[in-house]
Backbone as a ProteinNet text record, in pm:
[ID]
protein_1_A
[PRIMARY]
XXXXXXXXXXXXXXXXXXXXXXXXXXXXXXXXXXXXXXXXXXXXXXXXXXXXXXXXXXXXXXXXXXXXXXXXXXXXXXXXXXXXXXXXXXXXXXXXXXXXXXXXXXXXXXXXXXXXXXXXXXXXXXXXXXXXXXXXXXXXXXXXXXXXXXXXXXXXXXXXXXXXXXXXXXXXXXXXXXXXXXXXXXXXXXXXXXXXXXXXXXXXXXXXXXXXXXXXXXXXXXXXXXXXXXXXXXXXXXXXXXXXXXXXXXXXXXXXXXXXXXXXXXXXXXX
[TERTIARY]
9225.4	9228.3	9211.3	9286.5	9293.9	9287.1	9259	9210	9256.6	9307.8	9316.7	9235.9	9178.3	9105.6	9109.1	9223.6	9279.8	9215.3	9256.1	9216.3	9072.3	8978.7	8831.8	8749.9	8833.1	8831.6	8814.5	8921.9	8936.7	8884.1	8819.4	8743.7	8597.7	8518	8454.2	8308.8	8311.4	8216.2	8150.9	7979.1	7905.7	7824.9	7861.7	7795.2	7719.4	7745.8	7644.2	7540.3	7424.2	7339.5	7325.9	7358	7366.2	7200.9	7125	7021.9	6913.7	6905.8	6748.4	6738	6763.7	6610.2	6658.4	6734.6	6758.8	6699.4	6622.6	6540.7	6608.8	6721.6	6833.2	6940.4	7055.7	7143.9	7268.4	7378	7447.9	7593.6	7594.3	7750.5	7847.1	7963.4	8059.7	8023.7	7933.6	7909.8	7967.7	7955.5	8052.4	7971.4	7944.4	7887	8001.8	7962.3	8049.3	7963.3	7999.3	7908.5	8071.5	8051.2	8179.7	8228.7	8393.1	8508.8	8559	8448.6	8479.9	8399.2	8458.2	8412.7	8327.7	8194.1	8145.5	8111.6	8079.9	8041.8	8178	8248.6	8376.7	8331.4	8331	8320.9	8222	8102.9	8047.1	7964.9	8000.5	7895.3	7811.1	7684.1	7624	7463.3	7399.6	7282.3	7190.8	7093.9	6931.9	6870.2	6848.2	6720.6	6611.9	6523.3	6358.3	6296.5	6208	6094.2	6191.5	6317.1	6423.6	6434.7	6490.5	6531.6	6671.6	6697.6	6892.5	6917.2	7021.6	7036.7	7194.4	7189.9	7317.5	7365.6	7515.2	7505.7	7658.2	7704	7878	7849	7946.7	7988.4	7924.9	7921.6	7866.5	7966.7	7852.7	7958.2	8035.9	7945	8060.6	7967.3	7855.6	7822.3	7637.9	7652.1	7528.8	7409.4	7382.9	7249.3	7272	7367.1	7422.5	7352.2	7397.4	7389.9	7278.2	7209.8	7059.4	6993.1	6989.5	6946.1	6981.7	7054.6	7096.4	7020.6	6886.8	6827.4	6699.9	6662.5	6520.2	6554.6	6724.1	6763.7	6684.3	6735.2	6676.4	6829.9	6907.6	7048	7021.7	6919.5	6945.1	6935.1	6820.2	6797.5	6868.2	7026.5	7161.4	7237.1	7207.3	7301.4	7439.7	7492.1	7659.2	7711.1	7564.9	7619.1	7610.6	7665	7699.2	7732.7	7619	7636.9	7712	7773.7	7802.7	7791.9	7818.6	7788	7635.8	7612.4	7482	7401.8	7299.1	7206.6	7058.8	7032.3	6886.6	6814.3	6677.4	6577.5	6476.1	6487.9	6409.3	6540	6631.5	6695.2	6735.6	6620.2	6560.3	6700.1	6760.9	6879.6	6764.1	6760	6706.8	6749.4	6878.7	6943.9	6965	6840.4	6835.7	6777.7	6797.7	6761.5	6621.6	6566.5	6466.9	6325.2	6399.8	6343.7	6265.5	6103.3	6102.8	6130.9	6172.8	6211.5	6088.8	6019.1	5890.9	5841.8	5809.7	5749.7	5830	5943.9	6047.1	6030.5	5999.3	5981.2	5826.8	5777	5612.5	5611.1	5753.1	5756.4	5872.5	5898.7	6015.7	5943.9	5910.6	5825.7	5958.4	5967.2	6058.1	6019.5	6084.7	6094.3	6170	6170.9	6283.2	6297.5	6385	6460.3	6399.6	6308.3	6223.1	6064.3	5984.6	5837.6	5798.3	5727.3	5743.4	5613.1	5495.7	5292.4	5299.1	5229.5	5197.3	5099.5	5044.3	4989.6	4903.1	4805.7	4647	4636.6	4508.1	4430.1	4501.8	4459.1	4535.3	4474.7	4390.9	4333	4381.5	4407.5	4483.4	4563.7	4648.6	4841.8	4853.7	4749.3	4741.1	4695.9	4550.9	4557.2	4565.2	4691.7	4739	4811.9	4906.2	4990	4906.7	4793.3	4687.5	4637.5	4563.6	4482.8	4540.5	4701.4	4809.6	4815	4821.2	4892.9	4733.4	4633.2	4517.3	4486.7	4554.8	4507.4	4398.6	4299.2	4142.6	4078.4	3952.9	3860.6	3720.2	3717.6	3624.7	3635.2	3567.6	3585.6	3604.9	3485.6	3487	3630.3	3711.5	3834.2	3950.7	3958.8	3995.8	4010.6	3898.5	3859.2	3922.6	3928.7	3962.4	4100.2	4197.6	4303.4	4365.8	4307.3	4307.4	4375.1	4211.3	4198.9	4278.1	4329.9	4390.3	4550.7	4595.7	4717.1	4728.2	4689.1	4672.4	4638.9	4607.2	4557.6	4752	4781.2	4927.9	5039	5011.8	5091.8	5068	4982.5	4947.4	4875.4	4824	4772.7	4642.3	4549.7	4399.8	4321.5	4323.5	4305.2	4265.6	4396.6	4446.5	4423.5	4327.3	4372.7	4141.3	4109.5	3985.1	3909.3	3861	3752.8	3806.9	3928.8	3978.5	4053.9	3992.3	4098	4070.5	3969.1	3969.8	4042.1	4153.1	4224.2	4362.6	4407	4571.3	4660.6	4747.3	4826.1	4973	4964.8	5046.3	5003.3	4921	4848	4861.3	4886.4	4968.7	5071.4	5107.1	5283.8	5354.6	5517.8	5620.8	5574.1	5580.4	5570	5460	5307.7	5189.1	5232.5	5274.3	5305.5	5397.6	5507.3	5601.5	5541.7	5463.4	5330.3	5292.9	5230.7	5143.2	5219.4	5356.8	5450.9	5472.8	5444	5493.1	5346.7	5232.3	5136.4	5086.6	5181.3	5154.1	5259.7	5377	5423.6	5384.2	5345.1	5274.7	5136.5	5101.8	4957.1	4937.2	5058.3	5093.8	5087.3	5154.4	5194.5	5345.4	5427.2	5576	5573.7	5711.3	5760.3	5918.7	5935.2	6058.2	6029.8	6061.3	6065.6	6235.8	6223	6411.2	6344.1	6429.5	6410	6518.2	6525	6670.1	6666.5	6714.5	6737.7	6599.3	6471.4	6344.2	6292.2	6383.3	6354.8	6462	6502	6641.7	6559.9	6437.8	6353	6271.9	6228.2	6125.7	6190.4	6081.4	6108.6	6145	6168.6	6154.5	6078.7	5959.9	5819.9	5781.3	5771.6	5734.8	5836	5953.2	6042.4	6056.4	5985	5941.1	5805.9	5739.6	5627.5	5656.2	5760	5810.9	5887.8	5978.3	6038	5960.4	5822.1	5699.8	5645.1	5615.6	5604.1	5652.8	5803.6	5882.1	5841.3	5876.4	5898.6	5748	5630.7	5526.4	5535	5583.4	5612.3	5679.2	5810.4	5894.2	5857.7	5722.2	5633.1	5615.9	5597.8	5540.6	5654.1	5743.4	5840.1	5977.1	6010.2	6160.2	6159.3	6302.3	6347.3	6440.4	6540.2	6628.5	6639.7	6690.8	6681.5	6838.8	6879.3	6969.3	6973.3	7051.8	7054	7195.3	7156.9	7303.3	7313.4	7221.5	7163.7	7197.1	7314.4	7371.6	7252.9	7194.1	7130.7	6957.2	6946.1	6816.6	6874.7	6961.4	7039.2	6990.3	7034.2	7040	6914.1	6863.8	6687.4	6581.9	6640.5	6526.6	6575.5	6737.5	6799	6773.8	6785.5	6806.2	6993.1	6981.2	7106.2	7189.9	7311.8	7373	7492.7	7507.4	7610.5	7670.3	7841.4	7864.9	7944.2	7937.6	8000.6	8099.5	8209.8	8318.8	8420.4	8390.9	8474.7	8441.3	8344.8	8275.9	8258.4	8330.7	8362.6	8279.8	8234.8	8144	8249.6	8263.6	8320.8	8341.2	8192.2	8173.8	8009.1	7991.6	7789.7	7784.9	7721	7645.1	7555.3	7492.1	7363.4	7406	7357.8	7327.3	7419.7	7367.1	7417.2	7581.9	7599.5	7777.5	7822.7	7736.5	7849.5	7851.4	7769.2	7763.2	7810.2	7843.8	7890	8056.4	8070.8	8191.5	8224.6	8245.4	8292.9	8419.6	8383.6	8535.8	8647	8569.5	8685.8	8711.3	8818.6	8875.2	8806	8761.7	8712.6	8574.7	8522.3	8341.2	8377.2	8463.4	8468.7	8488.6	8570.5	8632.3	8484.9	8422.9	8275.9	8195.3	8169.5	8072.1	8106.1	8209.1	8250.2	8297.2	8280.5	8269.1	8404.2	8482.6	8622.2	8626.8	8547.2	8553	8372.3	8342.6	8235	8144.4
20499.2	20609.9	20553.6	20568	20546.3	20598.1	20602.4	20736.8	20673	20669.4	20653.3	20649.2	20582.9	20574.5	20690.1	20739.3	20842.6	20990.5	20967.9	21119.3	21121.2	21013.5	20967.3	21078.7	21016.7	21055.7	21213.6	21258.1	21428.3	21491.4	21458.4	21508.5	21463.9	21383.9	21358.6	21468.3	21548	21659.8	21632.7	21640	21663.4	21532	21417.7	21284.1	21260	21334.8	21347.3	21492.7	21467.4	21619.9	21607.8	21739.4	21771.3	21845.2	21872.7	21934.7	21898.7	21747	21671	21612	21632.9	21590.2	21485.2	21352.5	21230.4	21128	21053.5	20980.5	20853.7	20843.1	20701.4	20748.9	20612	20676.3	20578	20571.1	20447.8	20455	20396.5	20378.8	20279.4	20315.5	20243.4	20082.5	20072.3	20034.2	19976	19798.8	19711.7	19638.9	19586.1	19483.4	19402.7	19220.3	19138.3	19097	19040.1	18963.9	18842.6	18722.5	18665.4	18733.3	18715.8	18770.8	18921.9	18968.1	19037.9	19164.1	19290.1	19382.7	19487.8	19536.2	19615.6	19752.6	19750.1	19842.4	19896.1	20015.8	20050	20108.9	20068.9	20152.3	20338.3	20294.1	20422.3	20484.6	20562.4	20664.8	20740.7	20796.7	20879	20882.1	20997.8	21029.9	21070.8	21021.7	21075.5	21167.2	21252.4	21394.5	21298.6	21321.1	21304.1	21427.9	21356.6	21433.3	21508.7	21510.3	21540.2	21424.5	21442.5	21347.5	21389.6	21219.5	21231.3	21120.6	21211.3	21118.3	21044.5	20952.2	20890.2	20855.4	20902.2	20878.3	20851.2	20837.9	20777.9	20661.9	20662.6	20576.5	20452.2	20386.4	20198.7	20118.5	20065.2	19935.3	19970.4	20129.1	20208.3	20151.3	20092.4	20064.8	20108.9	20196.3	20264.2	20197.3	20123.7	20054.7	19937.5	19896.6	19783.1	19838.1	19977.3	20085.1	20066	20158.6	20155.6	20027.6	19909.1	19819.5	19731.8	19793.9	19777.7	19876.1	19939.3	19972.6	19932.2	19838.1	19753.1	19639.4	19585.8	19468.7	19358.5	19391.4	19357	19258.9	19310.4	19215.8	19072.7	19074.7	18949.6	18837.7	18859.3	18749.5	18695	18769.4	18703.4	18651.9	18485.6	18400.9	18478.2	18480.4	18547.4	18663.6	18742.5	18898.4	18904.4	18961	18986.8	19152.7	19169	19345.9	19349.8	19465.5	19494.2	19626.2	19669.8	19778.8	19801.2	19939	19986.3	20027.5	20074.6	20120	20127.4	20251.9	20276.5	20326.7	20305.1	20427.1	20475.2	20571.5	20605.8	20591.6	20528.1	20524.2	20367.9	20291.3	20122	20064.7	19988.9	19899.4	19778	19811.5	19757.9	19609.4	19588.6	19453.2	19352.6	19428.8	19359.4	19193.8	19084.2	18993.6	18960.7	19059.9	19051.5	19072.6	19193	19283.8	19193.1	19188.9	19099.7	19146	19139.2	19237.7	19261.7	19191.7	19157.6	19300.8	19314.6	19509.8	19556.6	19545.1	19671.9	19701.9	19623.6	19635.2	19718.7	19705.4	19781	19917	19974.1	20086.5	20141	20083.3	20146.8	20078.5	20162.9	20197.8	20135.3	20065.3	20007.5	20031.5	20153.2	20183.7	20107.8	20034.3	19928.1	20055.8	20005.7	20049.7	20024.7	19932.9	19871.6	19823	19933.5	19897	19755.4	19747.5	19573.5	19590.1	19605.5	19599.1	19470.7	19440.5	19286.6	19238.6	19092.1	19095.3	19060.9	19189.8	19194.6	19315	19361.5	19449.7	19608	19743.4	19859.5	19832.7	19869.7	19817	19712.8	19620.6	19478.5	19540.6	19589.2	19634.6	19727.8	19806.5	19937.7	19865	19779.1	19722.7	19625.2	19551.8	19399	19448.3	19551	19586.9	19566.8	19691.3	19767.2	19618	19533.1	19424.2	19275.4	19257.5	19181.3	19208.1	19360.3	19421.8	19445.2	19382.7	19439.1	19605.9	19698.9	19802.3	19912.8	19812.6	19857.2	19742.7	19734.3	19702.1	19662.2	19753.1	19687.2	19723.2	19697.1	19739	19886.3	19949.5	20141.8	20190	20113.2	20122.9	20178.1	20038.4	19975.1	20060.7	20088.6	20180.3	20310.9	20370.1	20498.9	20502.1	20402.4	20405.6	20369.6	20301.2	20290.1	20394.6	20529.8	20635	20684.1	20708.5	20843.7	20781.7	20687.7	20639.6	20697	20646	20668.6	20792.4	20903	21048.6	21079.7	21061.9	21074.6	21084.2	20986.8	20905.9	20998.4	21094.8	21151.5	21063.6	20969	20881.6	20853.8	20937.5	20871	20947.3	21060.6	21083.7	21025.5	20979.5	20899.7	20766.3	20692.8	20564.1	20573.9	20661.3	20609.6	20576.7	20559	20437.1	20342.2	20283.7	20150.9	20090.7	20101.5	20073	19861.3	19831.1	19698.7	19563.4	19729.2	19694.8	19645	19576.9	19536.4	19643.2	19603.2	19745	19785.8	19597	19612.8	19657.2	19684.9	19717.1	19885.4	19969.2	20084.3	20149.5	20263.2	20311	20249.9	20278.6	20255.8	20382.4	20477.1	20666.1	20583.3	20556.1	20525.9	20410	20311	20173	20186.1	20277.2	20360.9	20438.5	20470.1	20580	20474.3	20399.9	20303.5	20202.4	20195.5	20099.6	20209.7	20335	20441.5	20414.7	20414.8	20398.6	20294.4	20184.2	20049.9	20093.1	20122	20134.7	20253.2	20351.9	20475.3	20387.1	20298	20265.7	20221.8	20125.8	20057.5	20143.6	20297.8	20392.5	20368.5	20381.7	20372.9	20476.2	20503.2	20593.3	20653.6	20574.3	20589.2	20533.2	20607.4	20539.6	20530.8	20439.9	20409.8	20416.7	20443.3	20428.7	20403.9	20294.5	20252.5	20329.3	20416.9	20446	20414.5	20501.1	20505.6	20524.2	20596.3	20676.9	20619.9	20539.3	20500.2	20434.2	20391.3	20337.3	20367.5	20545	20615.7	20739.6	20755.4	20867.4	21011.1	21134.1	21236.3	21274.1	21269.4	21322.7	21289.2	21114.8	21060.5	21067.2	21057.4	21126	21256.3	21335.5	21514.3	21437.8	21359.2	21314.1	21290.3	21196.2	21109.7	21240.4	21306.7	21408.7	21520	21530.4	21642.5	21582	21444.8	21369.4	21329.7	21335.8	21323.4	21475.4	21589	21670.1	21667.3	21639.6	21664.5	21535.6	21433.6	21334.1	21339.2	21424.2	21442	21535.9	21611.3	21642.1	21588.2	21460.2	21342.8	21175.7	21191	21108.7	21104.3	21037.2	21065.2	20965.7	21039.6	20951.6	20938.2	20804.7	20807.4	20789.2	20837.1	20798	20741.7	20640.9	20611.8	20621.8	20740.2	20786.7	20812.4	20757.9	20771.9	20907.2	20985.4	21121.2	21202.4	21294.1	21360.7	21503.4	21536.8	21627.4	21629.5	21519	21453.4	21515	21427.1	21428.2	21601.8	21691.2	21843.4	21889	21829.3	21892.4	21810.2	21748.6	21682	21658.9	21675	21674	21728.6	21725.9	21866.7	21803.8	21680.3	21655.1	21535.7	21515.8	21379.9	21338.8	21234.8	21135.2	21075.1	21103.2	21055.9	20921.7	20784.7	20682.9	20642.9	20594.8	20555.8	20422	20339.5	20225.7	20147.3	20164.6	20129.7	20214.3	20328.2	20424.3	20510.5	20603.6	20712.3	20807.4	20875.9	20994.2	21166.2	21146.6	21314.5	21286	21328.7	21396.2	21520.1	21591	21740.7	21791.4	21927.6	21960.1	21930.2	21959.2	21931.5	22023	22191.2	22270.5	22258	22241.9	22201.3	22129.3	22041	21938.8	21954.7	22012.1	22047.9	22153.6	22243.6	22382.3	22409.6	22307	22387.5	22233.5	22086	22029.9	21990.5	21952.4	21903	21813.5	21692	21662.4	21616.4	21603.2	21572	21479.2	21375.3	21261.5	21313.7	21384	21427.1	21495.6	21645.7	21698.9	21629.2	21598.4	21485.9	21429.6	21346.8	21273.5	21341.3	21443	21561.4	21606.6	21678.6	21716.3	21610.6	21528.1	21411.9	21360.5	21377.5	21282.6	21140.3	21078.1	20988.9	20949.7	20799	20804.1	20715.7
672.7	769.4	909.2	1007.3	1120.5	1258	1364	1507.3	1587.1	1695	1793	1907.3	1982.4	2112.1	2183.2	2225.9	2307.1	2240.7	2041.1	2022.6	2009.4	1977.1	1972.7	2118.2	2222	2352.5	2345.9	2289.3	2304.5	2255.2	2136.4	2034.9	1999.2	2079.8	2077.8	2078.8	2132.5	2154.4	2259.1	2250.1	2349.5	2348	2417	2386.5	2506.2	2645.4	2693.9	2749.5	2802.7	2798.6	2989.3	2958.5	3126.2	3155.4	3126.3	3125	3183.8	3209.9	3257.5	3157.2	3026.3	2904.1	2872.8	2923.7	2840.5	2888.7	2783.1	2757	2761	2700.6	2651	2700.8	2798.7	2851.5	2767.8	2752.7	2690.5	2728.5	2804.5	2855.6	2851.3	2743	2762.9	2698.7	2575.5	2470	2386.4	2371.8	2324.4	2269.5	2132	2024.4	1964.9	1994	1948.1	1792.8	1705.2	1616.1	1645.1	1723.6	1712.2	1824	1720.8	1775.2	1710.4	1618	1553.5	1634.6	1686	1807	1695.2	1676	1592.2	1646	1716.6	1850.4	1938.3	1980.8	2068.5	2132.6	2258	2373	2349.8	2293	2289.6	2400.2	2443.9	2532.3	2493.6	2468.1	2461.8	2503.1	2523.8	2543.1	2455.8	2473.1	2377.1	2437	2360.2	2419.4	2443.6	2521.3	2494.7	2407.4	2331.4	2205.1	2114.6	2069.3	1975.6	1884.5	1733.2	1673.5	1630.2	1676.4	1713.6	1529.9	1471	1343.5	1377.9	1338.9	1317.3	1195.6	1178.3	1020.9	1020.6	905.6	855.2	737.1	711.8	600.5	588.1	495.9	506.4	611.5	682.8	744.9	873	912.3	1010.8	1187.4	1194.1	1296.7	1367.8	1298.4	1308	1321	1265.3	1231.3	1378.3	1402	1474.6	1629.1	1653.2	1792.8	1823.3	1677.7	1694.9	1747.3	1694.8	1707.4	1861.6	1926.4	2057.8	2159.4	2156.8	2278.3	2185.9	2126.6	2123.8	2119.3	2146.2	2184.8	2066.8	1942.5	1784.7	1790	1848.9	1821.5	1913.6	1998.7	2073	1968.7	1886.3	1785.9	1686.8	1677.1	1621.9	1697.7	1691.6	1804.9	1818.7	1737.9	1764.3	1804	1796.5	1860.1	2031.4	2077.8	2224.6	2258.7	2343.6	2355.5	2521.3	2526	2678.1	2733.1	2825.5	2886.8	2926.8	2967.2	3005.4	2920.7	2866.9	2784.1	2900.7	2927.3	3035	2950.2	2963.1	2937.9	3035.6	3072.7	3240.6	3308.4	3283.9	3443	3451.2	3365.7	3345.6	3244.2	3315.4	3260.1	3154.8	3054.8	2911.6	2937.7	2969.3	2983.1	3064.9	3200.1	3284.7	3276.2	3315.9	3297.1	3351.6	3390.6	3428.1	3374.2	3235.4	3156.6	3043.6	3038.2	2890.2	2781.2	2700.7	2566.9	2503.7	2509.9	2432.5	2452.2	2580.5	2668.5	2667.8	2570.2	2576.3	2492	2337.8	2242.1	2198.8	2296.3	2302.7	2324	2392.2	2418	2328.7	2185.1	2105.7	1973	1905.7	1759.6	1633.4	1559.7	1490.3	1349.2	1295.7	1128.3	1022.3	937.9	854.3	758.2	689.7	532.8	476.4	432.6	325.2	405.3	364.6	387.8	380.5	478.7	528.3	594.5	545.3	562.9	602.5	691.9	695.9	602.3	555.5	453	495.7	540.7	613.4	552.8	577	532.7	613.7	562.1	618	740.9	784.6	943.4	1017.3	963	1055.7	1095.4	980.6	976.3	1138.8	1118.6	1279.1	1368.8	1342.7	1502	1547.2	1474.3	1523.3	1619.9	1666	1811	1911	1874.7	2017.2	2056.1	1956.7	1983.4	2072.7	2035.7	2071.7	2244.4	2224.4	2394.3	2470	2389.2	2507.6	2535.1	2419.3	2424.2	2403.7	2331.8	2309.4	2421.1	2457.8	2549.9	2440.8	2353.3	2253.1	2098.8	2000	1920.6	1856.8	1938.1	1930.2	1947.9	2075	2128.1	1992	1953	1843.1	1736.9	1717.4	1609.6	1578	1697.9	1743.4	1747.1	1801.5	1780	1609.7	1545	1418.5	1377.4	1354.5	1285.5	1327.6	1474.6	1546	1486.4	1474.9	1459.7	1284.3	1234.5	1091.6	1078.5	1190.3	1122.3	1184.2	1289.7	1305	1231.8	1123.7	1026.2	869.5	884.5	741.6	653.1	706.9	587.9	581.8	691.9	707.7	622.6	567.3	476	321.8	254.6	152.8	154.8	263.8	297.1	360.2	361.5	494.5	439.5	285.1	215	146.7	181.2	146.6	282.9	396.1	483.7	526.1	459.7	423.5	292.3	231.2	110.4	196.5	81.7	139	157.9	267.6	291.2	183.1	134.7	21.5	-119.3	-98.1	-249.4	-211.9	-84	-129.1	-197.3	-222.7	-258.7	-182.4	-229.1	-114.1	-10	-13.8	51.1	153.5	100.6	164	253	203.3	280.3	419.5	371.9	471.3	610.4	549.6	654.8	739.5	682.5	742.3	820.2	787.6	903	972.7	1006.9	1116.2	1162.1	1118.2	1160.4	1326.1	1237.1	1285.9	1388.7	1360.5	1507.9	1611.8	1613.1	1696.6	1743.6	1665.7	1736.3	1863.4	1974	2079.1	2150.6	2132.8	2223.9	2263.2	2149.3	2205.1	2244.5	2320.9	2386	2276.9	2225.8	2090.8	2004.7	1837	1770	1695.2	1664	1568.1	1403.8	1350.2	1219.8	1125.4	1074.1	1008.2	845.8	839.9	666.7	644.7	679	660.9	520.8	435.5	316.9	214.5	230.8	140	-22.5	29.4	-116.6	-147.9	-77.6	-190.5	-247.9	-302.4	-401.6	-327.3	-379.7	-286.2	-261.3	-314.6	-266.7	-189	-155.9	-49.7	68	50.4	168.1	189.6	123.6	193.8	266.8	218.2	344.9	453.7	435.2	574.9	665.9	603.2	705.5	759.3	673.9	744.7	870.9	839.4	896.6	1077	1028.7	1157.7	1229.1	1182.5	1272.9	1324.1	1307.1	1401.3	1502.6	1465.5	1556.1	1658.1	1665.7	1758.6	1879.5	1859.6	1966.9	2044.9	2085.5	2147.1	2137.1	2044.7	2033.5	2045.7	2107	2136.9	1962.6	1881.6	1755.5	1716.5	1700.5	1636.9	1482.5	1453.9	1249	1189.5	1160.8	1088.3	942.2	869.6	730	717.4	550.5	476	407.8	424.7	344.5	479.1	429.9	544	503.3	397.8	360.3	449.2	447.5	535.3	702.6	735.4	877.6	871.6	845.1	887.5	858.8	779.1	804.2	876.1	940.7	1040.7	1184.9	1185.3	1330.7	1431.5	1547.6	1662.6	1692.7	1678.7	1740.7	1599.8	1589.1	1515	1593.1	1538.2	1595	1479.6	1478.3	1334.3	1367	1320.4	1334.6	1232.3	1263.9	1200.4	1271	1148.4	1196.9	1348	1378.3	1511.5	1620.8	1617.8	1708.2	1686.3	1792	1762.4	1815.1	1683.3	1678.2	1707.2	1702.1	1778.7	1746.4	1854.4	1835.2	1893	1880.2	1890.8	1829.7	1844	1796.4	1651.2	1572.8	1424.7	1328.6	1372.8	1303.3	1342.5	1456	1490.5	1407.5	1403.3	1334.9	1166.9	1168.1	940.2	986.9	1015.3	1017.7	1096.6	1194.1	1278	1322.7	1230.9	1380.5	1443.2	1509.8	1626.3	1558.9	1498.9	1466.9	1291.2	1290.3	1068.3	1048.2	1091.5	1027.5	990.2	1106.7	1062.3	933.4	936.5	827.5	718.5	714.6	589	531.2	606.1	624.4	472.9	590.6	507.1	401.2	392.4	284.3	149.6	177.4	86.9	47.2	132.5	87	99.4	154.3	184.4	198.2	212.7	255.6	145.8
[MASK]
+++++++++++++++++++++++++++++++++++++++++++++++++++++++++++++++++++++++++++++++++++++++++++++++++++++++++++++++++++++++++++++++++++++++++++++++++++++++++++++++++++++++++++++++++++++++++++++++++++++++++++++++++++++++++++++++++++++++++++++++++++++++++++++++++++++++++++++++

């Protein structure tokens, strides 16, 4: 199946927000791995405190995007990004920019729960303690609990928090890497296919989860679960073949969208 640039163009929908509320700006968006282009010329905008899903087929780019405003791609010699990507206004790619404090202010969810192999307490305050964000131990402490009461897990977790964090569930362990990243004080979190290796119970956690988060968090979520995408969206972005194809609010695009390829998408002809 094949699109054209031109009709990409026409049909694209609403990729940017005229309103004030964007948090992430991305213009005109190009990823090399090589010679091989993964990334096409994408434009679009992030709400602030909304969670924006991105979703499409395997292999369609998504994960690649995402991973291009916490600048996670620098660390593949062969990839090469271009264009603009701001947050605030702040060119991410400035050479001036350390990634290191960019990375302090963007919360990083994996596909596969990944605890460090310290105790549940290390796991939360190896960020705060790294960035100088407690002053003493009480400090410390407090951000711990408050991170972990965030996360749904302080509860389930507050008379073993000297146990390994791997000696949790996947669902619990999952928590506790949202934990570990909210503890710094990002300002975004990403989340790659967050839920792709638990169960549903524990991913009805994780998506209860998100929506009290997105109070206070700007979020992107990359999922292959277009069923997830519509119950946790305000906004999606559907990718294909490197191209971003149409984004708009959520219910648009499962309900009415712009263009055949999304439909097609959804409705499962493909995919």
């Amino acid at each position: 199946m094949t699109i054209s640039r031109d009709d990409i163009i026409q049909t694209v929908g609403s990729p940017l927000i005229d309103n004030g509320n964007v948090k992430i700006s991305c213009r005109d968006v190009n990823v090399y791995y090589g010679e091989k282009k993964a990334i096409k010329n994408v434009s679009v905008d992030i709400a602030e405190r909304e969670i924006t899903a991105f979703i499409g087929p395997s292999g369609c780019g998504k994960s690649t995007f995402l991973r291009c405003i916490n600048r996670m791609n620098d660390t593949i010699k062969t990839c090469r990004v271009e264009g603009d990507i701001t947050i605030d206004d702040e060119n991410i790619y400035d050479r001036n920019l350390d990634p290191v404090l960019l990375r302090a202010r963007i919360g990083m969810v994996f596909q596969k729960p990944n605890p460090f192999p310290k105790s549940i307490y290390q796991n939360v305050a190896y960020g705060p303690r790294i960035h100088g964000l407690a002053r003493d131990k009480a400090e410390l402490d407090e951000i711990v609990i408050t991170s972990l009461q965030k996360a749904g897990l302080f509860n389930e977790v507050k008379d073993q928090l000297d146990q390994p964090g791997t000696s949790l569930s996947g669902g619990q362990q999952q928590r506790l890497c949202i934990a570990r990243a909210i503890s710094v004080q990002p300002e975004i979190i990403l989340m790659d296919e967050p839920c792709s290796a638990l169960d549903p119970i524990a991913t009805a956690k994780i998506e209860e989860l998100m929506e009290e988060l997105h109070e206070n968090f700007t979020i992107i979520i990359v999922t292959h679960s277009m069923q997830q995408a519509a119950r946790v969206s305000q906004r999606t972005a559907f990718f294909h073949l490197g191209n971003l194809i149409e984004v708009n609010d959520t219910n648009t695009i499962f309900v009415n969208p712009d263009h055949k390829l999304t439909q097609d998408y959804i409705s499962g002809r493909y995919g």
